[in-house]
C-alpha positions in Angstrom: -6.2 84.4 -28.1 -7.1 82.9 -24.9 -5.8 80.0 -23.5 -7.2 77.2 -20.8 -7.0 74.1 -19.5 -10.4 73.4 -19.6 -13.2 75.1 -21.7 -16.9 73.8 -20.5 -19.9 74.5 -22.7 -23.4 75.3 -20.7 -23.2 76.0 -17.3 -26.0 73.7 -16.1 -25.5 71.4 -13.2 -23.1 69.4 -14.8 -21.1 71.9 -16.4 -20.4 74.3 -13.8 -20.5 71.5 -10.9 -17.2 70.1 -13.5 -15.9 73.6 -14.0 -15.6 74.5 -10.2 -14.0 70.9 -9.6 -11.2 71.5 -12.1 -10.7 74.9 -10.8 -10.4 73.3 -7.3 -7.8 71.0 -9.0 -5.8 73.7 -10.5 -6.6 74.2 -13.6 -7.7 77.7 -16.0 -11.4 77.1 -16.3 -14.0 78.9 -18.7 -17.3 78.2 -19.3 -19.4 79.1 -22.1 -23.0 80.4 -21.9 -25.8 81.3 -24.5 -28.7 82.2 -22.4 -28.6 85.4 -20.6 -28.1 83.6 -17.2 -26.1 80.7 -16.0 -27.4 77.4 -14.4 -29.1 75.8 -17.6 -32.9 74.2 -17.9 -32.5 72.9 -14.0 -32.1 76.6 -12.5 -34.2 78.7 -15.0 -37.1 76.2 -16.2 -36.8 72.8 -15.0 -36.1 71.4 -11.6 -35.9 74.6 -9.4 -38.8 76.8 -10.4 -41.1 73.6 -10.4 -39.7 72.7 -6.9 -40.9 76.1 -5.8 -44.5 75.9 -7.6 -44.8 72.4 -6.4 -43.9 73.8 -2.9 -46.4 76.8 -2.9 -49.0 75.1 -4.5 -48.7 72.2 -1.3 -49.0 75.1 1.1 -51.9 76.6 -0.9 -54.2 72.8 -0.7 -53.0 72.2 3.2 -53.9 75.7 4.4 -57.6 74.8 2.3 -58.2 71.4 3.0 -55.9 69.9 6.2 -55.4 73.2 8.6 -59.2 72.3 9.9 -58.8 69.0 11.0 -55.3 69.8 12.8 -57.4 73.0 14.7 -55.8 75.5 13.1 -58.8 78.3 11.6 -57.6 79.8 8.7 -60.2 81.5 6.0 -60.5 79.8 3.1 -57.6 80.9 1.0 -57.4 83.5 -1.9 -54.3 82.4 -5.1 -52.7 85.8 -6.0 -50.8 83.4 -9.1 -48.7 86.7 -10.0 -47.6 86.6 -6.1 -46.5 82.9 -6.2 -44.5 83.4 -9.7 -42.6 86.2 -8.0 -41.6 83.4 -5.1 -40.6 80.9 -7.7 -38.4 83.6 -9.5 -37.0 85.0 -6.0 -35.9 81.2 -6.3 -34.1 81.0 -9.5 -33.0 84.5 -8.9 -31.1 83.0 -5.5 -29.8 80.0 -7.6 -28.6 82.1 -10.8 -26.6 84.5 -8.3 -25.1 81.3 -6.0 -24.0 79.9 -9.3 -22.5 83.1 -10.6 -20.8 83.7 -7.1 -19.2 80.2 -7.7 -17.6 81.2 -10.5 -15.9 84.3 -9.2 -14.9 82.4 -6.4 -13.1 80.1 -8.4 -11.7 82.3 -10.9 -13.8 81.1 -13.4 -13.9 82.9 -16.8 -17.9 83.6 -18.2 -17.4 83.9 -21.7 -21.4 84.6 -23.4 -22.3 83.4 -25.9 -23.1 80.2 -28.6 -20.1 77.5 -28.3 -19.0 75.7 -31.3 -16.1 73.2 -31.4 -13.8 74.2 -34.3 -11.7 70.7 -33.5 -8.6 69.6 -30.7 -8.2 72.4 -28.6 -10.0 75.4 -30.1 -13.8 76.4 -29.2 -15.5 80.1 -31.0 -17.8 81.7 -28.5 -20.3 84.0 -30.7 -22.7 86.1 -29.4 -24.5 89.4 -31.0 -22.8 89.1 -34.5 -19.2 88.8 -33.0 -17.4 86.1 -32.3 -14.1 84.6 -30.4 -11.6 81.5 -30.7 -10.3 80.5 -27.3 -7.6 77.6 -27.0 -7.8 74.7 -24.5 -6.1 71.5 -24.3 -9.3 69.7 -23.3 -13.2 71.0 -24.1 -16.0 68.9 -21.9 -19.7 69.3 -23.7 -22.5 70.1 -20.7 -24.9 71.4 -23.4 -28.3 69.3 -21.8 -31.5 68.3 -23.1 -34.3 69.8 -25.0 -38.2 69.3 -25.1 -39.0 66.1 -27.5 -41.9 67.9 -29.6 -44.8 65.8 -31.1 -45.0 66.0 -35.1 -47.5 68.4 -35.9 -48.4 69.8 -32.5 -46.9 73.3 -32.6 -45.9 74.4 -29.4 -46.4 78.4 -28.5 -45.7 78.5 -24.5 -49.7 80.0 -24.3 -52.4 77.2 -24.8 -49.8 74.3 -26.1 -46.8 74.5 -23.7 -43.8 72.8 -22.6 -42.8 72.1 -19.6 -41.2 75.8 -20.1 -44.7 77.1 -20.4 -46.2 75.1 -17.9 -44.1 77.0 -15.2 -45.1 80.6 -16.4 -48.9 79.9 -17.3 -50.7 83.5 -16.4 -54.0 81.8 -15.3 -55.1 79.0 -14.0 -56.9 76.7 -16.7 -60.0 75.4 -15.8 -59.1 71.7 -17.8 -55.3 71.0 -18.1 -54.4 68.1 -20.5 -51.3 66.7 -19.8 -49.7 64.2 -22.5 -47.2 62.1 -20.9 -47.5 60.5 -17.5 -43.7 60.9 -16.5 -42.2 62.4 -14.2 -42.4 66.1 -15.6 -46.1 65.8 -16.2 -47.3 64.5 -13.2 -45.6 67.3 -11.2 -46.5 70.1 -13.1 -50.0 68.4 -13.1 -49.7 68.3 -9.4 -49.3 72.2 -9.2 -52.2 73.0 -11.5 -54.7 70.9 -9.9 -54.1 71.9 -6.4 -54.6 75.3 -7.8 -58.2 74.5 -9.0 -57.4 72.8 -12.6 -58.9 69.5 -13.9 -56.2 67.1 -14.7 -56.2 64.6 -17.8 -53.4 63.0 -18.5 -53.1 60.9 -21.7 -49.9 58.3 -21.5 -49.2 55.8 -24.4 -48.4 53.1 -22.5 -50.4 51.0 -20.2 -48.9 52.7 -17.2 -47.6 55.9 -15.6 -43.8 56.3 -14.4 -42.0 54.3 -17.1 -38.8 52.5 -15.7 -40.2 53.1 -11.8 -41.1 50.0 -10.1 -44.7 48.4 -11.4 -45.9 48.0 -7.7 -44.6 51.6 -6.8 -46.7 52.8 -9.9 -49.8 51.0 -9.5 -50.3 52.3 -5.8 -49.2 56.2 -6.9 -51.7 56.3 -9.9 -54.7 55.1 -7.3 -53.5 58.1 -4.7 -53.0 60.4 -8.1 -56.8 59.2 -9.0 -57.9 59.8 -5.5 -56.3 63.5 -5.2 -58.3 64.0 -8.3 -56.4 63.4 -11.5 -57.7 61.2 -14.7 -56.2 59.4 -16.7 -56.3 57.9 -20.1 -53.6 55.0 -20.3 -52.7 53.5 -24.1 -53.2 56.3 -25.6 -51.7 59.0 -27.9 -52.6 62.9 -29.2 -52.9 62.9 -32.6 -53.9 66.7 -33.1 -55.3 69.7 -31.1 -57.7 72.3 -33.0 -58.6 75.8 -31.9 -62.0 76.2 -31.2 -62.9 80.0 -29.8 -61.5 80.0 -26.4 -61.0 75.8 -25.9 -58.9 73.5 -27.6 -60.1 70.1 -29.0 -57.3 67.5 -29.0 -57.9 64.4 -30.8 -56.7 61.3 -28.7 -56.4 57.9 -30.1 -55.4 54.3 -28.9 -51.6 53.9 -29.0 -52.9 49.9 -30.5 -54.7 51.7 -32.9 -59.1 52.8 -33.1 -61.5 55.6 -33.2 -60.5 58.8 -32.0 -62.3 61.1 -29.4 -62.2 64.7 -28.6 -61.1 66.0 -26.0 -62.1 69.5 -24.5 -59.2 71.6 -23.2 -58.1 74.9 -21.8 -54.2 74.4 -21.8 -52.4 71.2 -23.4 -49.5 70.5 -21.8 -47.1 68.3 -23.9 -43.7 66.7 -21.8 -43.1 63.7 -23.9 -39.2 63.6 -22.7 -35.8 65.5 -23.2 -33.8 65.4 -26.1 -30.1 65.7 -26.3 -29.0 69.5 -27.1 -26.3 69.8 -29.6 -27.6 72.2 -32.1 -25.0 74.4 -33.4 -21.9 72.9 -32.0 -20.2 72.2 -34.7 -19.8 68.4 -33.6 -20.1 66.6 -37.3 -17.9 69.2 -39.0 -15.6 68.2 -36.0 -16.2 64.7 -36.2 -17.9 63.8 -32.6 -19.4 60.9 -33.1 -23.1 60.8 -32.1 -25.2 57.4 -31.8 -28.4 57.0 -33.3 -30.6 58.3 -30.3 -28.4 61.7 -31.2 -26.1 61.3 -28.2 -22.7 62.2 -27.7 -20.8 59.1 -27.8 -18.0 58.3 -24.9 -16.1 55.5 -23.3 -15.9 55.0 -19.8 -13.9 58.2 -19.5 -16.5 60.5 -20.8 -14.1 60.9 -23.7 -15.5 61.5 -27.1 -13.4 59.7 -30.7 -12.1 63.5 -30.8 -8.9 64.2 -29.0 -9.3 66.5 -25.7 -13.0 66.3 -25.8 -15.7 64.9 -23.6 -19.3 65.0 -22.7 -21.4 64.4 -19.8 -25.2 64.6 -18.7 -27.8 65.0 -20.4 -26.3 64.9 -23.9 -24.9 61.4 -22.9 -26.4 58.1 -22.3 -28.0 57.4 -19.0 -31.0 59.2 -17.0 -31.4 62.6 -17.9 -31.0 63.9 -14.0 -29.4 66.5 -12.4 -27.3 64.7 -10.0 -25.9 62.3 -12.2 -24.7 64.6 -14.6 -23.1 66.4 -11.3 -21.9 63.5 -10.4 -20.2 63.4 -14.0 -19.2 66.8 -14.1 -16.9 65.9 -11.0 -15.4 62.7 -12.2 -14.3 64.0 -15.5 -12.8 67.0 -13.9 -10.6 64.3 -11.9 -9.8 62.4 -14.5 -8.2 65.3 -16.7 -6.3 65.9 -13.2 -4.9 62.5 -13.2 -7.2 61.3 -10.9 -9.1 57.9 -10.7 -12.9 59.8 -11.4 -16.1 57.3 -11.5 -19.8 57.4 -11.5 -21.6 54.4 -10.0 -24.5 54.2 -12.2 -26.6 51.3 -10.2 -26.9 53.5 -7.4 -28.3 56.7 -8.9 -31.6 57.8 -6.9 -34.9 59.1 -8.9 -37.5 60.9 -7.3 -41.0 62.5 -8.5 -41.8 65.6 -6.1 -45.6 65.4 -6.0 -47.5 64.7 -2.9 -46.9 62.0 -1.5 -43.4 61.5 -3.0 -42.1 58.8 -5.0 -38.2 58.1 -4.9 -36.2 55.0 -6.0 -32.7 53.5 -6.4 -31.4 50.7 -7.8 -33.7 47.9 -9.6 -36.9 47.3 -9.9 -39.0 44.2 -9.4 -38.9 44.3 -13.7 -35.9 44.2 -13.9 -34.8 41.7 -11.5 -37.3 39.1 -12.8 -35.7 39.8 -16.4 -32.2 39.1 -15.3 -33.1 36.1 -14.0 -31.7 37.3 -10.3 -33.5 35.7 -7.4 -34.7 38.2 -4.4 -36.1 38.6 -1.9 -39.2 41.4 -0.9 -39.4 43.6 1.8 -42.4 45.8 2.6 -43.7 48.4 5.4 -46.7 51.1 4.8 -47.0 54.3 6.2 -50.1 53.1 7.6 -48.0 51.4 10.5 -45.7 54.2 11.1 -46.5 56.1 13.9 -45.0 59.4 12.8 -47.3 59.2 9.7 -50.4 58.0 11.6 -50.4 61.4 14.2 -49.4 63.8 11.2 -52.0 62.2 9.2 -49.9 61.1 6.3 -50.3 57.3 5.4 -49.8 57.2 1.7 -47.4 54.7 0.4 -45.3 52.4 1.1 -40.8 51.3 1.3 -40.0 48.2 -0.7 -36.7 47.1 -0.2 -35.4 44.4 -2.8 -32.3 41.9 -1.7 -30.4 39.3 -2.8 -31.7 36.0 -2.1 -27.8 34.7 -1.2 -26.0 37.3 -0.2 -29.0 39.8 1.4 -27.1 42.5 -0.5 -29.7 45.3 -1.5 -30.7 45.9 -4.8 -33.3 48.5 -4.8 -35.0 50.6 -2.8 -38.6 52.2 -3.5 -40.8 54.4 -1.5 -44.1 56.2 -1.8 -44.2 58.9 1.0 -44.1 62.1 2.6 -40.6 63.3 2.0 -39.7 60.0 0.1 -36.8 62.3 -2.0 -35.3 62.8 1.4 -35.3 59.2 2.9 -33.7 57.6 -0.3 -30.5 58.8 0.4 -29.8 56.2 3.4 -30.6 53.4 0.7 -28.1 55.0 -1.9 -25.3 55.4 0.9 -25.9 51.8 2.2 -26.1 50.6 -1.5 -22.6 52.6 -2.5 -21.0 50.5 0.3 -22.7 47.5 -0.8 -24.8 46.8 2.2 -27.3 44.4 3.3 -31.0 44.8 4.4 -29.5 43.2 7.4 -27.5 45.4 7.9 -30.0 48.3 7.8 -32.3 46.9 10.0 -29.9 46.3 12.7 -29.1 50.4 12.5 -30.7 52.2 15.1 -33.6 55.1 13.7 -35.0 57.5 15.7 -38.6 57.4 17.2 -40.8 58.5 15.4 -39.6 59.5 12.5 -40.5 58.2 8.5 -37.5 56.8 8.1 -38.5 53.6 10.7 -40.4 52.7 7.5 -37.2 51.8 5.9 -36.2 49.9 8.9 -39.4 47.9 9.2 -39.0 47.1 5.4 -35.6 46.1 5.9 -36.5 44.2 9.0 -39.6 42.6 6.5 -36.8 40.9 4.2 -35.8 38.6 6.8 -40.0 38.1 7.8 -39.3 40.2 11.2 -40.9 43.0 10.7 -42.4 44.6 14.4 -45.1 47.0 13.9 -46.4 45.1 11.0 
């Protein structure tokens, strides 16, 4: 029987991000896979493949629509779809093998297969009608998330999809319903309308982006409308019928009224992630779950069962790849001795359409809720003169402080390469800076990131170019 120190089950970003940590700390690492690669949801059919369609589908609408104006005579350009899945596979191909590399590098065993925790210290790894026990003193749980499904909406990856089947559609549907206006749909929306599909997206609250900022939302659902999208706020799908080649989904007000018919070619259903712990064995080895089906831990990621924890997605807290990195490290640390955290206030989001949206911290909401007085800081692209000669104005920073102490709170932008500029807010934040502080740092000219600045600079009413 083999023995570890550390046994991690899924191989995600949180799972093999904690085992390469622990194997940096010393310790006899294996991780346990079911799929035929390594790298989870994020690497296969989540966040890199629609990175790479978002991407190619950008490139595909500038070299149409912008080239012309910037004097650069291009003919009008031909989609060869089979082409551009082949790039976004060369992607996740690239990602699979860099992850695979990590493990040999770090003499990390791959043992494939489906983990189940048979208590303290033992895991069985089965795979193609055999199975294993391996021993380890401590088990960490980096199984993920799953699709949330919609009860009676049958899902078959071809006309009703997931966010799986989004990524793999083998044409390009002429109307594309999307139900749910998070983040998921509204990228994958993205990439199907700038390849030539009308957009619909049905969202059962009275905004899109729930948890972003109000203001931030507002403003991105008017550029979304403008780009082309519609959307039908308050609203829920209540059934899709075949009919010949369309499908007729019937919508309804979330409050409750007649229903109408919608006419679609693909229905597109990203509700939200679930936690994945399907055949672990957790209840016959008494993991405690809570009642959103999470894996319950203290502040140690430690679960009421002796030597095992859990991270990411199958824990509380945003369902992100980062943070469940970021977890992935800390409990690695911990099991080494070491003091591991996770700051959860300064965690960034971002939505990878065009423009951008990113944000850490708290929102307006939020604030106002907890009774904490603030201060507002804004700047628009529109007044930044790297946006102005690249011809990329959409959006807005808003920078929220302290009222006393000018400490920053949050940090919100609409913008071109938005997912990139966060990350001076969520350094500045992790040291517990002020917007004084960042307006005072010198940024170069002209760049974006004098946005941030000029917000900064608007806290204190100082604002130059505005």
């Amino acid at each position: 029987m083999a023995t570890y120190d550390l046994v991690v089950i899924g191989t995600g970003p949180g799972g093999y991000v904690c085992a390469v940590r622990a194997a940096q700390l010393g310790m006899k690492v294996a991780v346990v896979e079911k799929n035929a690669t390594l790298g989870g949801t994020c690497l296969n059919v989540g966040c890199m493949p629609s990175k790479a369609l978002l991407h190619a589908s950008e490139m595909f609408e500038e070299a149409g629509h912008s080239f012309a104006k910037m004097g650069v005579s291009v003919s009008t350009p031909k989609l060869d779809l089979p082409a551009m899945m082949d790039f976004k596979q060369q992607g996740i191909d690239g990602n699979v093998k860099g992850v695979e590399f990590l493990m040999k590098k770090n003499k990390i065993d791959v043992l494939k297969g489906s983990g189940k925790i048979l208590g303290t210290g033992k895991v069985e790894v089965s795979a193609d009608g055999k199975s294993q026990v391996v021993e380890t003193k401590n088990i960490v749980i980096a199984t993920g998330s799953d699709i949330a499904r919609l009860k009676g909406i049958e899902i078959d990856e071809k006309r009703i999809v997931s966010s799986t089947g989004a990524l793999s559609l083998e044409k390009v549907p002429g109307r594309l319903l999307v139900i749910g206006a998070g983040v998921i749909g509204l990228e994958l929306g993205s990439v199907w309308r700038r390849l030539g599909s009308e957009v619909m997206v049905v969202e059962f609250l009275d905004r899109i982006l729930p948890g972003m900022d109000g203001e931030i939302a507002k403003q991105f659902q008017r550029i979304l409308e403008k780009q082309g999208f519609a959307f039908k706020l308050g609203s829920k799908l209540t059934g899709v019928e075949a009919n010949g080649k369309a499908l007729l989904a019937k919508i309804e007000p979330a409050a409750g009224g007649a229903a109408e018919t919608i006419e679609a070619d693909v229905v597109l259903v990203c509700i939200g992630r679930v936690p994945f712990t399907d055949g672990l064995g957790l209840k016959e080895a008494g993991v405690a779950l809570d009642e959103r089906g999470r894996v319950q831990i203290d502040a140690h990621f430690a679960t009421n069962v002796k030597g095992v924890y859990a991270i990411g997605d199958v824990v509380a807290g945003p369902m992100l790849a980062h943070k469940a990195e970021d977890e992935g490290v800390a409990v690695a640390e911990i099991l080494a001795g070491q003091a591991g955290h996770v700051n959860y206030d300064v965690i960034p989001g971002v939505v990878y359409t065009t423009p951008e949206v990113s944000s850490v911290g708290k929102t307006e909401e939020e604030l106002k809720q907890a009774g904490q007085a603030y201060t507002v800081g804004k700047f628009p692209f529109t007044a930044n003169g790297r946006s102005k000669v690249n011809q990329t104005t959409d959006g807005f920073v808003k920078i929220l402080a302290d009222a006393k102490t000018d400490r920053v709170l949050g940090v919100h932008i609409i913008g071109r390469e938005a997912g990139e500029m966060i990350h001076e807010a969520v350094v500045l934040m992790e040291f517990g800076g002020s917007a004084e502080d960042l307006a005072r740092s010198c940024h170069a000219h002209p760049t974006r990131s004098e946005a941030i600045k000029e917000a900064a600079l608007a806290v204190g009413k100082r604002a130059i170019h505005m």
